[in-house]
SEPAKE-728701 format. One line per 5 residues: number of its first residue (from 1); their letters; for each residue x, z negated, y of N, C-alpha, C. Coordinates in steps of 0.1 Angstrom, whole numbers, plus 5000, padded with zeros to 4 digits. Example, Ala and Ser with C-alpha at 12.3 -4.5 7.8 and 13.67 -1.06 7.14 Angstrom:
1 = AS = 5132/4922/4943/5123/4922/4955/5132/4922/4967  5128/4929/4978/5137/4929/4989/5129/4921/5000
end
This chain:
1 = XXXXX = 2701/8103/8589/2686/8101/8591/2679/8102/8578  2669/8093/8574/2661/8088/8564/2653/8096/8570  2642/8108/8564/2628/8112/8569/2621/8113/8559  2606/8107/8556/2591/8111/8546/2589/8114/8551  2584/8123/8545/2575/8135/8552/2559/8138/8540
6 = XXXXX = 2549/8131/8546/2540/8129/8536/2530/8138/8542  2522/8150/8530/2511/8155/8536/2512/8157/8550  2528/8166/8553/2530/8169/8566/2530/8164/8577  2531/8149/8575/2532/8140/8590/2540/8134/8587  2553/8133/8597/2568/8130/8592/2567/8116/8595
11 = XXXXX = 2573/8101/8590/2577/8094/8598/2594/8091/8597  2600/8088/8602/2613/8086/8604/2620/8077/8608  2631/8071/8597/2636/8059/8600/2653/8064/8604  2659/8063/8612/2673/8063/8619/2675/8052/8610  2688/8055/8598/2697/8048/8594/2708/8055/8590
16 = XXXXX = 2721/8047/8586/2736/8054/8589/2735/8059/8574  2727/8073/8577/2724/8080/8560/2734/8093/8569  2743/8106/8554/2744/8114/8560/2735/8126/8561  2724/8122/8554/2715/8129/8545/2702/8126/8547  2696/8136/8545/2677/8133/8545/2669/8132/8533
21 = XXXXX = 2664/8124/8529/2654/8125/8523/2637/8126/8523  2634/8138/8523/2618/8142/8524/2607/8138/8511  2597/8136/8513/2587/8137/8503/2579/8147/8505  2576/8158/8501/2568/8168/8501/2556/8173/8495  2548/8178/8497/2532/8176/8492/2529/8192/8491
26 = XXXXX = 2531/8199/8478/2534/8212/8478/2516/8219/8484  2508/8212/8483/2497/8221/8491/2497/8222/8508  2506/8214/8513/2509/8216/8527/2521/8224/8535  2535/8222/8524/2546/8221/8531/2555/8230/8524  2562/8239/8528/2565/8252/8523/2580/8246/8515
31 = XXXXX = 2574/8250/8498/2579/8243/8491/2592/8257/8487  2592/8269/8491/2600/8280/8487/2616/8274/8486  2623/8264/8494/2638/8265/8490/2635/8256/8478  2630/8249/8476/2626/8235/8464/2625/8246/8454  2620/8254/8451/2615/8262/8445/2628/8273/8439
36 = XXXXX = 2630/8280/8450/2648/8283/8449/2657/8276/8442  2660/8268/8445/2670/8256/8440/2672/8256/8428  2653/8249/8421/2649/8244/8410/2653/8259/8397  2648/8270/8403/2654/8283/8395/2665/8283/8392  2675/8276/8402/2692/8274/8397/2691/8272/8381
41 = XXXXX = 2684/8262/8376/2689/8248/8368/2678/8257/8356  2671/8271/8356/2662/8273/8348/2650/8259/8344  2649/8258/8360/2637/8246/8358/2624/8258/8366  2613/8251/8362/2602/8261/8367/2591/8247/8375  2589/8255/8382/2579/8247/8392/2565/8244/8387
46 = XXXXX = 2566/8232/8385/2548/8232/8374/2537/8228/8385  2524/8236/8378/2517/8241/8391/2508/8224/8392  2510/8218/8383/2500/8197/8384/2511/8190/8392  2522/8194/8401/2530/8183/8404/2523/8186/8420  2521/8169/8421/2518/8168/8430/2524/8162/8444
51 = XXXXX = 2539/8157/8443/2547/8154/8455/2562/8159/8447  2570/8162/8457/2580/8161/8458/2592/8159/8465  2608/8154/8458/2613/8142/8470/2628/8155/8468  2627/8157/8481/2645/8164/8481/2651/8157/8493  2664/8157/8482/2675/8151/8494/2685/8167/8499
56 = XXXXX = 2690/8164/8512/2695/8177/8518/2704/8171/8528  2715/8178/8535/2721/8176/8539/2719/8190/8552  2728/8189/8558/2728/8199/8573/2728/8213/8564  2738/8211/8553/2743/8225/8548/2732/8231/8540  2726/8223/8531/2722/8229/8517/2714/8214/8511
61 = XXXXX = 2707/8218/8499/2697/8208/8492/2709/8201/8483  2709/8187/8480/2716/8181/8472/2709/8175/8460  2696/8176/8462/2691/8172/8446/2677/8175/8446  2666/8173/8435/2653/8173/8438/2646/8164/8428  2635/8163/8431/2625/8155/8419/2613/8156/8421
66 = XXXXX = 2607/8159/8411/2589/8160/8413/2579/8148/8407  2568/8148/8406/2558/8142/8397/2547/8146/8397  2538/8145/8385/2524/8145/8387/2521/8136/8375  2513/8125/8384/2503/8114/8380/2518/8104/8377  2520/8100/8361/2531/8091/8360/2542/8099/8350
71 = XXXXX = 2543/8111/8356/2552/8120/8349/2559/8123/8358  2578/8119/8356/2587/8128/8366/2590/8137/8358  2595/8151/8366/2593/8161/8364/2606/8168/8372  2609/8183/8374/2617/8188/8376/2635/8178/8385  2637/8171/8377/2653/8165/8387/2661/8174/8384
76 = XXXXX = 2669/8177/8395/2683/8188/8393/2691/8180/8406  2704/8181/8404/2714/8173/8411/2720/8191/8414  2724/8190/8429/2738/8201/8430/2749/8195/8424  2755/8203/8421/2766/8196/8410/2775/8197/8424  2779/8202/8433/2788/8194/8443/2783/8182/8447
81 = XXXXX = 2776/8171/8444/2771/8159/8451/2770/8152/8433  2774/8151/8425/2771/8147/8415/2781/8129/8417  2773/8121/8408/2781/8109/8410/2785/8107/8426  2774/8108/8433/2769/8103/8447/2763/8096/8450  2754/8092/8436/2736/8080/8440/2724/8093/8442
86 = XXXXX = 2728/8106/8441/2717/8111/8444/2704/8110/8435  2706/8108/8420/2699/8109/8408/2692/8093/8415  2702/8083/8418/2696/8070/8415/2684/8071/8432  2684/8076/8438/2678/8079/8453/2663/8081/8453  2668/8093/8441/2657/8101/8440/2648/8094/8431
91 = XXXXX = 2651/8087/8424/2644/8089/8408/2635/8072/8416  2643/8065/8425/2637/8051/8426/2629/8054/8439  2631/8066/8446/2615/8066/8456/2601/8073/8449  2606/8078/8429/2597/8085/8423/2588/8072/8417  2600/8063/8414/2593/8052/8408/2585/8045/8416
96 = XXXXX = 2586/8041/8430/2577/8039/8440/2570/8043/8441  2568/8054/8444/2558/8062/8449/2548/8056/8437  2551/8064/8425/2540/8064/8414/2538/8046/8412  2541/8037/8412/2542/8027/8410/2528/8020/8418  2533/8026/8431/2523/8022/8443/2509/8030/8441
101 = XXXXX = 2506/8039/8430/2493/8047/8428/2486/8043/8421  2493/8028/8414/2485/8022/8405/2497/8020/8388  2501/8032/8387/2508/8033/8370/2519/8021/8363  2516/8016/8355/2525/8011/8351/2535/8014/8343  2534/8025/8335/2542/8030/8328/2544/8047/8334
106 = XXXXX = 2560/8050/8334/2566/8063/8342/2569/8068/8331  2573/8079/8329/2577/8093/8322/2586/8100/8324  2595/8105/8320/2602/8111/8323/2608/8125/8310  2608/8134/8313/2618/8145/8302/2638/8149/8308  2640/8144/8300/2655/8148/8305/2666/8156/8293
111 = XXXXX = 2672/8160/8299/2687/8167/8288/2694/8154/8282  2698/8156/8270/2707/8145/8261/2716/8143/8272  2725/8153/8277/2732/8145/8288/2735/8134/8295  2715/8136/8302/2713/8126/8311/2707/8118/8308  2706/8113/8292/2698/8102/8287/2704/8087/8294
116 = XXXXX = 2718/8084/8291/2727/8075/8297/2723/8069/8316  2722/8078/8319/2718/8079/8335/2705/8074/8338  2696/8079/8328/2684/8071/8330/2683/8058/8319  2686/8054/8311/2687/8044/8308/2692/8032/8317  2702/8038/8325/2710/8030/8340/2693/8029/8344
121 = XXXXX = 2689/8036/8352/2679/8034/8360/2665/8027/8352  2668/8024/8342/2657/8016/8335/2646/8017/8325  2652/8033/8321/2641/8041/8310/2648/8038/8297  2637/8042/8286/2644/8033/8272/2636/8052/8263  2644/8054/8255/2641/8068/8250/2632/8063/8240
126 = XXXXX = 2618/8072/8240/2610/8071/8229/2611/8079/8217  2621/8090/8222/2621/8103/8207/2626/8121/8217  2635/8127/8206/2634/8137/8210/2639/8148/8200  2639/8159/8207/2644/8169/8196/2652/8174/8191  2659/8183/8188/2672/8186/8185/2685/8187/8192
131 = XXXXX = 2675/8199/8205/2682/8199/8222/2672/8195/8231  2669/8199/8235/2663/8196/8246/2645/8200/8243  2638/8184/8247/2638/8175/8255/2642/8164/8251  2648/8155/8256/2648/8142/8251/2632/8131/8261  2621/8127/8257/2613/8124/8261/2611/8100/8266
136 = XXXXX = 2617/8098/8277/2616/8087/8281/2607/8081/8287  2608/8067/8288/2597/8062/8300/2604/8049/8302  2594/8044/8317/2603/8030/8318/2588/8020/8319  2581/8010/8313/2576/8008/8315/2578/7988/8305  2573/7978/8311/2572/7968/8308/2568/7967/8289
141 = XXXXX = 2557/7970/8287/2546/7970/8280/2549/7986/8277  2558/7991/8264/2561/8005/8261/2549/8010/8251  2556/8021/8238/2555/8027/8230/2549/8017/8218  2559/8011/8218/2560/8000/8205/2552/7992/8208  2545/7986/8218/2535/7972/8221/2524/7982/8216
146 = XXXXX = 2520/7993/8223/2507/8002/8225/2504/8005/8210  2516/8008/8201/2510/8007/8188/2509/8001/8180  2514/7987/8182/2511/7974/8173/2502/7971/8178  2497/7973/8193/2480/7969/8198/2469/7974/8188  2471/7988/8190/2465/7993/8177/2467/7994/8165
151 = XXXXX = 2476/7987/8159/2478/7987/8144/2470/7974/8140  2469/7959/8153/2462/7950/8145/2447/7955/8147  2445/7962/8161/2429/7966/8156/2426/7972/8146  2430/7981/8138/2427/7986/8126/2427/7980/8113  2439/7966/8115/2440/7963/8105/2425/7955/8106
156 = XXXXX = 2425/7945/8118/2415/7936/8119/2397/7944/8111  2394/7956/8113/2378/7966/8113/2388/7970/8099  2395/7969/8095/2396/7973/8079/2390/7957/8069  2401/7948/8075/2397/7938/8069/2381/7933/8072  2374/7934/8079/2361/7933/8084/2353/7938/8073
161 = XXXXX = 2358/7956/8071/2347/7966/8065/2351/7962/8048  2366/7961/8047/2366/7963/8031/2376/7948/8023  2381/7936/8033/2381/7928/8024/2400/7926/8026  2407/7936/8028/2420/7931/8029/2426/7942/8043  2431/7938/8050/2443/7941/8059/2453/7948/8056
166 = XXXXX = 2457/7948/8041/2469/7952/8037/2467/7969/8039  2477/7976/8050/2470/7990/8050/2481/7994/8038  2484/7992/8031/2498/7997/8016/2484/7999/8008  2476/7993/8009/2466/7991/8000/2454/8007/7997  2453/8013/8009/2446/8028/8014/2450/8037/8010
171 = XXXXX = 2446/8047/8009/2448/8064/8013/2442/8063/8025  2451/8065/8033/2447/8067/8052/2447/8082/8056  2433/8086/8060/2440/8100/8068/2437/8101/8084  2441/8108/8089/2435/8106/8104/2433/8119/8109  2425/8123/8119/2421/8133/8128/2422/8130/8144
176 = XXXXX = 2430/8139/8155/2430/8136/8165/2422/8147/8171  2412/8142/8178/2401/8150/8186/2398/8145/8202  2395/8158/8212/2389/8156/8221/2376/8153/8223  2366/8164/8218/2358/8164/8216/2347/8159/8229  2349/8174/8239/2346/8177/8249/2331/8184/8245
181 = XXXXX = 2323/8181/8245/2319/8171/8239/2318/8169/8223  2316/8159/8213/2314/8162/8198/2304/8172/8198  2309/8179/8189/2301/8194/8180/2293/8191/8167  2291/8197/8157/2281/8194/8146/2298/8205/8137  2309/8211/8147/2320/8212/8139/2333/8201/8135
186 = XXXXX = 2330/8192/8150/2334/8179/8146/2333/8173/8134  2321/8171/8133/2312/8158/8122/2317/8168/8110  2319/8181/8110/2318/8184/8095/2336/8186/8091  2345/8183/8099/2356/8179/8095/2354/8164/8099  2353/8157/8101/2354/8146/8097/2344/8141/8086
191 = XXXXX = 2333/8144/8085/2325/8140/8069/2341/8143/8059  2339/8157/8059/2350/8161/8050/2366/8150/8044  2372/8148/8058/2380/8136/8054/2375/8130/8052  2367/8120/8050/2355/8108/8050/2357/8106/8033  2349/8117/8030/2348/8125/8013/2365/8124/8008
196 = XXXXX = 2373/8130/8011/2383/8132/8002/2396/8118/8009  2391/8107/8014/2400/8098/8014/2396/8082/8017  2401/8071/8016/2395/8060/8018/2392/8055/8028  2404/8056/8039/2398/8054/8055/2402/8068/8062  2398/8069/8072/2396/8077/8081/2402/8073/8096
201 = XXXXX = 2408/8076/8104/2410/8070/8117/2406/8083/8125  2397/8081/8133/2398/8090/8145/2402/8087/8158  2417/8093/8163/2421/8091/8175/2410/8103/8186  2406/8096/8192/2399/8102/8208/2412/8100/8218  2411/8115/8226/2421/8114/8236/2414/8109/8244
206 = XXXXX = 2424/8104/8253/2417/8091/8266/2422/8099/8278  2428/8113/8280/2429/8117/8291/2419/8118/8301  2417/8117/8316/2402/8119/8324/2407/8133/8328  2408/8141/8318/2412/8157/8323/2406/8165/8317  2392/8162/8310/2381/8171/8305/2369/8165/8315
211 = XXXXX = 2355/8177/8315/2344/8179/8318/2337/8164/8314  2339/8164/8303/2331/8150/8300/2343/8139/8300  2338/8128/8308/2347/8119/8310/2350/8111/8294  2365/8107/8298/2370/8101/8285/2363/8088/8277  2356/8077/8283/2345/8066/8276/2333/8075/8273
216 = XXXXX = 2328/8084/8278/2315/8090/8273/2319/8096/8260  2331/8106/8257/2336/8113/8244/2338/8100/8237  2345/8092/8240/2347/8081/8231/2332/8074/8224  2323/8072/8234/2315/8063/8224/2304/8073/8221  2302/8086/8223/2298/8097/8212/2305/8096/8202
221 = XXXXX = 2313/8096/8198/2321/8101/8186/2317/8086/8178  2318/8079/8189/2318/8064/8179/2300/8065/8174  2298/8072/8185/2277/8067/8176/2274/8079/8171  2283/8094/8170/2284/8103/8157/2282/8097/8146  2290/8090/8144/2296/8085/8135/2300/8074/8125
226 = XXXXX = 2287/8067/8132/2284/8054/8130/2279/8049/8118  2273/8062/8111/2270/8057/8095/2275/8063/8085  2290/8065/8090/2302/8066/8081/2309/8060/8082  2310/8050/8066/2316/8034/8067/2331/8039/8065  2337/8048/8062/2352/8045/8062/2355/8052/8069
231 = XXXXX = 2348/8054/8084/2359/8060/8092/2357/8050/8109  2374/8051/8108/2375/8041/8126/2377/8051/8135  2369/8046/8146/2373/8055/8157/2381/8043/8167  2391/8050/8170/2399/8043/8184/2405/8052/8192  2409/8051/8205/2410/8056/8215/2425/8062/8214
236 = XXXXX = 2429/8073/8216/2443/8076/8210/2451/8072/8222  2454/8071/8233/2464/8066/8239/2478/8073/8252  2484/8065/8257/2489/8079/8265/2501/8087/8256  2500/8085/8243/2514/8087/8240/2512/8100/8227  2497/8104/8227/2494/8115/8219/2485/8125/8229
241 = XXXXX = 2483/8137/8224/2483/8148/8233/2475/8144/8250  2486/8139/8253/2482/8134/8269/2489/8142/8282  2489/8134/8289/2490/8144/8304/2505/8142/8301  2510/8133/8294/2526/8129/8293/2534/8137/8285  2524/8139/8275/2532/8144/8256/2529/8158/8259
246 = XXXXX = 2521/8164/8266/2517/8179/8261/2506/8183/8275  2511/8180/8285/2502/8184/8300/2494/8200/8299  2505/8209/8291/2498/8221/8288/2485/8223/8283  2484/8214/8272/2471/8211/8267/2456/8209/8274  2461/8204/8285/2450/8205/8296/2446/8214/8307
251 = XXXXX = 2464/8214/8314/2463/8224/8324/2468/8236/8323  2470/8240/8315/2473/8255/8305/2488/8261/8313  2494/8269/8307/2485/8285/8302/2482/8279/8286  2468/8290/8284/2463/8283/8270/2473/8297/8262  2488/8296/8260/2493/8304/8248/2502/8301/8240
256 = XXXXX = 2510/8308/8233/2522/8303/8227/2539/8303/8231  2534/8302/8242/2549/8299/8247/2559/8293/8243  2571/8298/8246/2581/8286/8240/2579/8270/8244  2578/8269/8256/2572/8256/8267/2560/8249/8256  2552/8255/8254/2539/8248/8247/2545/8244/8231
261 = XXXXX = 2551/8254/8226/2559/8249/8214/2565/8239/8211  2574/8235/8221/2583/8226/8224/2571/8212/8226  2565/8211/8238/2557/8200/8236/2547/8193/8222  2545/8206/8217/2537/8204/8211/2545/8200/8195  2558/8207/8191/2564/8194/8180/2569/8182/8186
266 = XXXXX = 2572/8177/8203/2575/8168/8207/2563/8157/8203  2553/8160/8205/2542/8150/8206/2535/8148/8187  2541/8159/8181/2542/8157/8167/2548/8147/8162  2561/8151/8166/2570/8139/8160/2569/8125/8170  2562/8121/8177/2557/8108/8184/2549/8103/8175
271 = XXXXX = 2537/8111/8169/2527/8110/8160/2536/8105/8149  2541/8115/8141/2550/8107/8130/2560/8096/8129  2569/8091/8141/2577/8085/8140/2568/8072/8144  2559/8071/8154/2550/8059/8156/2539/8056/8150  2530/8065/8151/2508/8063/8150/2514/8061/8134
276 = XXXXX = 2520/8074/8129/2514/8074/8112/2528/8064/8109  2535/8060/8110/2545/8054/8103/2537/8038/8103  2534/8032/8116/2529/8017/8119/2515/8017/8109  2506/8030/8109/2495/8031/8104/2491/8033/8086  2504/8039/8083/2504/8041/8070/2497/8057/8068
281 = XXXXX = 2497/8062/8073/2486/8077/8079/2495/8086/8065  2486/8090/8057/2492/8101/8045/2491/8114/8048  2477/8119/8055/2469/8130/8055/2465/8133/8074  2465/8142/8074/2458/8146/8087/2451/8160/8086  2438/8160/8093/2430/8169/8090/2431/8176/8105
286 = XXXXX = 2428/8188/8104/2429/8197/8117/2418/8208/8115  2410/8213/8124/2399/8226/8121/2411/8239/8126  2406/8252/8117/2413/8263/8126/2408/8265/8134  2419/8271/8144/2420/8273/8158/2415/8285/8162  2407/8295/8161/2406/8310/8163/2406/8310/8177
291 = XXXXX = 2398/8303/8186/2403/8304/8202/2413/8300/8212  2419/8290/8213/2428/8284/8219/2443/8285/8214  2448/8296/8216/2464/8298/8214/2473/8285/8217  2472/8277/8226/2480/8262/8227/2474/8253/8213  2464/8254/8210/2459/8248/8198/2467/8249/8188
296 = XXXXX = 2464/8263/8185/2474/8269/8171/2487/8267/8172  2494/8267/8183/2504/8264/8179/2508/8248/8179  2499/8240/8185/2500/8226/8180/2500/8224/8168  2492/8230/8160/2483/8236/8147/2496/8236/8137  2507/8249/8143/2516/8251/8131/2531/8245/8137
301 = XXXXX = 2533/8235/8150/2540/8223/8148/2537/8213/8137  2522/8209/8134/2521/8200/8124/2521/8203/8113  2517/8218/8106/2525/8226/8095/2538/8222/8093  2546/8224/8104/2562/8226/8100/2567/8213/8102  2559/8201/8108/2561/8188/8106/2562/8180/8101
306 = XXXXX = 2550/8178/8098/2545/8169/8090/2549/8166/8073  2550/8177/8065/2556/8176/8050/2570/8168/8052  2580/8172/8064/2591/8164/8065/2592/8148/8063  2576/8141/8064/2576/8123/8069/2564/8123/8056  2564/8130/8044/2557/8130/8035/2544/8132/8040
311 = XXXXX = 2534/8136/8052/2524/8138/8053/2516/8149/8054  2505/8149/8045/2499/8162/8043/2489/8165/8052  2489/8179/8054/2488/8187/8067/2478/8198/8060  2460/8189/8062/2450/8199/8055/2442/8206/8067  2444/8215/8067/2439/8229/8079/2425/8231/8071
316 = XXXXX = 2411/8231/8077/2397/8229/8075/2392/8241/8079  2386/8252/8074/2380/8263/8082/2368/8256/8086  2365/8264/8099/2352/8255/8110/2343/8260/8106  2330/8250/8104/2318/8253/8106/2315/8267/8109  2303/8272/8106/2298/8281/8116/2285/8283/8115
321 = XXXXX = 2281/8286/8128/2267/8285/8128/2261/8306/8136  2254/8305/8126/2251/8318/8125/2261/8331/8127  2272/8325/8115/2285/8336/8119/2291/8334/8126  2293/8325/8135/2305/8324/8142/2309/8311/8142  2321/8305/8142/2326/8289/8145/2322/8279/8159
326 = XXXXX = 2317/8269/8151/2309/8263/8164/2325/8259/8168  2320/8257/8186/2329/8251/8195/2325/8245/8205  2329/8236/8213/2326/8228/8222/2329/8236/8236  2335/8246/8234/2335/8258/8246/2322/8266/8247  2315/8268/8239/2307/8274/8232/2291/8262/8243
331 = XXXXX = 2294/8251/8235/2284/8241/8243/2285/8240/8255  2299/8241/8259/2298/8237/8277/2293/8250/8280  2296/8266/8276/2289/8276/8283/2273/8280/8282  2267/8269/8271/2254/8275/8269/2246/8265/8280  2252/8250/8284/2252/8243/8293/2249/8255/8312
336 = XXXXX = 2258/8254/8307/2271/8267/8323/2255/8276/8323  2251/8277/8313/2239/8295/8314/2227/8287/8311  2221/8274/8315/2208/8270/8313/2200/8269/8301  2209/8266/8289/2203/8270/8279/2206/8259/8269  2203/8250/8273/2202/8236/8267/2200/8236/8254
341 = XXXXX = 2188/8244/8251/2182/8242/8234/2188/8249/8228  2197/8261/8228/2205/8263/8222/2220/8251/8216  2218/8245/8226/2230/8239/8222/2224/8224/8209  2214/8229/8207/2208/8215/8199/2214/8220/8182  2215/8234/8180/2222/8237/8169/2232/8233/8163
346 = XXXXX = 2240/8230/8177/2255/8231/8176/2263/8216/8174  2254/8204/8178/2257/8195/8180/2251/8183/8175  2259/8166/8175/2246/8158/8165/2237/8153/8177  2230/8146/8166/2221/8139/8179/2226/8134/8188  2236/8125/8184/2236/8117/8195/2241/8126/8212
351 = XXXXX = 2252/8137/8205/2251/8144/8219/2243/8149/8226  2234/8153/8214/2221/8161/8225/2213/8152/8231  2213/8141/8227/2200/8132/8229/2209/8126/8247  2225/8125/8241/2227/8121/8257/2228/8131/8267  2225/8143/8264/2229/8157/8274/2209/8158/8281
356 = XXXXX = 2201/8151/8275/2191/8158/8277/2183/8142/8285  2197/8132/8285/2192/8118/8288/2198/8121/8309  2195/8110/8314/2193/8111/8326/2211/8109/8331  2219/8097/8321/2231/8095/8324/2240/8113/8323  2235/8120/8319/2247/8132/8320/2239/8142/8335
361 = XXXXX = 2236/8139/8340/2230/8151/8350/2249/8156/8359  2250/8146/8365/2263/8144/8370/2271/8156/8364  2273/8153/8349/2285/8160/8344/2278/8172/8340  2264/8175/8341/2262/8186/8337/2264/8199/8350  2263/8191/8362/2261/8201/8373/2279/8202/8374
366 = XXXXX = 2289/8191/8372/2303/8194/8369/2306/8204/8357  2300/8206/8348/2300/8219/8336/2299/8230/8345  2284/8231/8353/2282/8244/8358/2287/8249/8367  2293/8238/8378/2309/8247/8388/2319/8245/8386  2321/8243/8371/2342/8244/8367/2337/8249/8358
371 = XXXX = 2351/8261/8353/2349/8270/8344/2366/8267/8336  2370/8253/8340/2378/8249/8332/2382/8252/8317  2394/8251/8311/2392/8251/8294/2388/8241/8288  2388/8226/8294/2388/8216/8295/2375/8209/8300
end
């Protein structure tokens, strides 16, 4: 018997299976043996997955797999069912499912082991670390298109601003920011790189997993910034601190876990082996971190990274405005407590002028009922 079971309403197809396969929707359907199981394999149940597919038999669970958004996520095979088709069962109703939600490009984290196995099923490895993770995906249009996309934009607004393309030609440094929303701590690390190098690139994360949606941070930063001629702003991409490279970053715990460590030199070395290698990138600038524990240790992945691929790794003490370090947590709470004009301190014009304009009402009444980190 074949059974989905979606959001608790089963449908069921009778075919000569010996075995069931469920889809399960952990806010409805009592996910405790899935959950069991997954503890076998020291996998942990992450709290953003939003379906999951187990195959089982009369006796016992024979394998499992999760997702959230276009990330698979926990697969564990019972090793009595191994070299059965369960991996390939599972992984191709994951790719459906997410496929049919819109994504074109899938995700996956696996053990060196099982790199071979999913390369069978159609994933191509983008990078990994010593042991474990090895970080894949399967998508038409990969890693390598996404940064040649962006390598001719930059070259194209170089040759525009200064005359040649050739990026061999630069001192490149770059800064990767959210900038939930830009700060007046932003603008003064980036002036700073601005000053101490020839171009500048600012990658903006494009995740829609902050307060302020991802095109609004983007074309702030771009009209921050707009009368500083050597620096580009471009959209960073799914392949730097995204829901894929480092999910912790958004949906916490905000600390230093081993887990958050691990992603966070994973998505390092994506940075180095791709963005700064295609880009020519010498320098990268970072503000300290004093609040956000997943920060910092992103913070001192690129310390211990970065000198390895010759790139220098300049840590900026932050702004501060009347003794303390401005922050963008800082703005969404004086938002949160009605207190708008304080935040005119903290921030450039252009943010305040759009916080005080009629397009943010929306996201301001979303500030004041999520108390997100994000």
């Amino acid at each position: 018997m074949l059974s989905f079971i979606l959001g608790g309403a089963p449908i069921t197809n009778f075919l000569n299976y010996n075995y069931e396969v469920s889809v399960l929707d952990p806010k409805y359907d009592d996910m405790l043996k899935s959950k069991e199981f997954l503890a076998k394999f020291d996998l942990y149940f992450e709290k953003d997955i939003e379906k999951t597919i187990v195959v089982r038999n009369s006796k016992e669970i024979m394998g499992t797999g999760s997702y959230s958004q276009n990330v698979i996520k926990d697969v564990a095979i019972n090793s009595n069912y191994q070299g059965q088709g369960i991996l390939n069962t599972i992984i191709s109703k994951l790719k459906k499912i997410i496929n049919n939600e819109g994504y074109s490009k899938i995700f996956v984290y696996t053990q060196p082991a099982n790199v071979e196995k999913f390369k069978y099923l159609g994933f191509k490895e983008i990078t990994r670390l010593n042991k474990y993770p090895v970080f894949m995906e399967n998508s038409i249009k990969g890693i390598q298109y996404s940064i040649n996309q962006k390598k001719e934009k930059v070259k194209k607004i170089i040759y525009n601003k200064f005359g040649s393309e050739n990026l061999d030609n630069y001192d490149i440094a770059s800064i990767t920011v959210n900038c939930n929303p830009i700060t007046n701590g932003h603008l003064y690390l980036i002036k700073k790189a601005a000053k101490e190098n020839e171009i500048v690139i600012i990658f903006v994360l494009d995740e829609d997993l902050s307060l302020f949606p991802a095109e609004v941070r983007y074309n702030l930063v771009k009209k921050a910034t707009s009368d500083i001629d050597n620096v580009i702003v471009i959209k960073a991409g799914q392949y730097m601190i995204s829901h894929a490279t480092f999910p912790n970053y958004f949906i916490g715990p905000d600390n230093e876990d081993e887990r958050n460590k691990i992603f966070a030199e994973l998505d390092v070395k994506i940075f180095t082996e791709y963005y700064a290698r295609a880009l020519k990138i010498n320098s990268r600038y970072v503000g300290e971190e004093p609040y956000s524990p997943v920060t910092a240790a992103y913070n001192q992945a690129l310390k211990k990274n970065l000198p390895e691929y010759d790139i220098n790794i300049q840590v900026v003490k932050r702004k501060k405005n009347k003794g303390k370090a401005i922050s963008a947590s800082t703005v969404r709470q004086y938002i949160r407590d009605d207190k708008i004009d304080k935040v005119k301190s903290l921030v450039p014009k252009a943010t305040f002028d759009y916080l005080k304009s009629e397009n943010s009402k929306q996201i301001i009444e979303k500030i004041k009922n999520n108390k997100t980190r994000h």
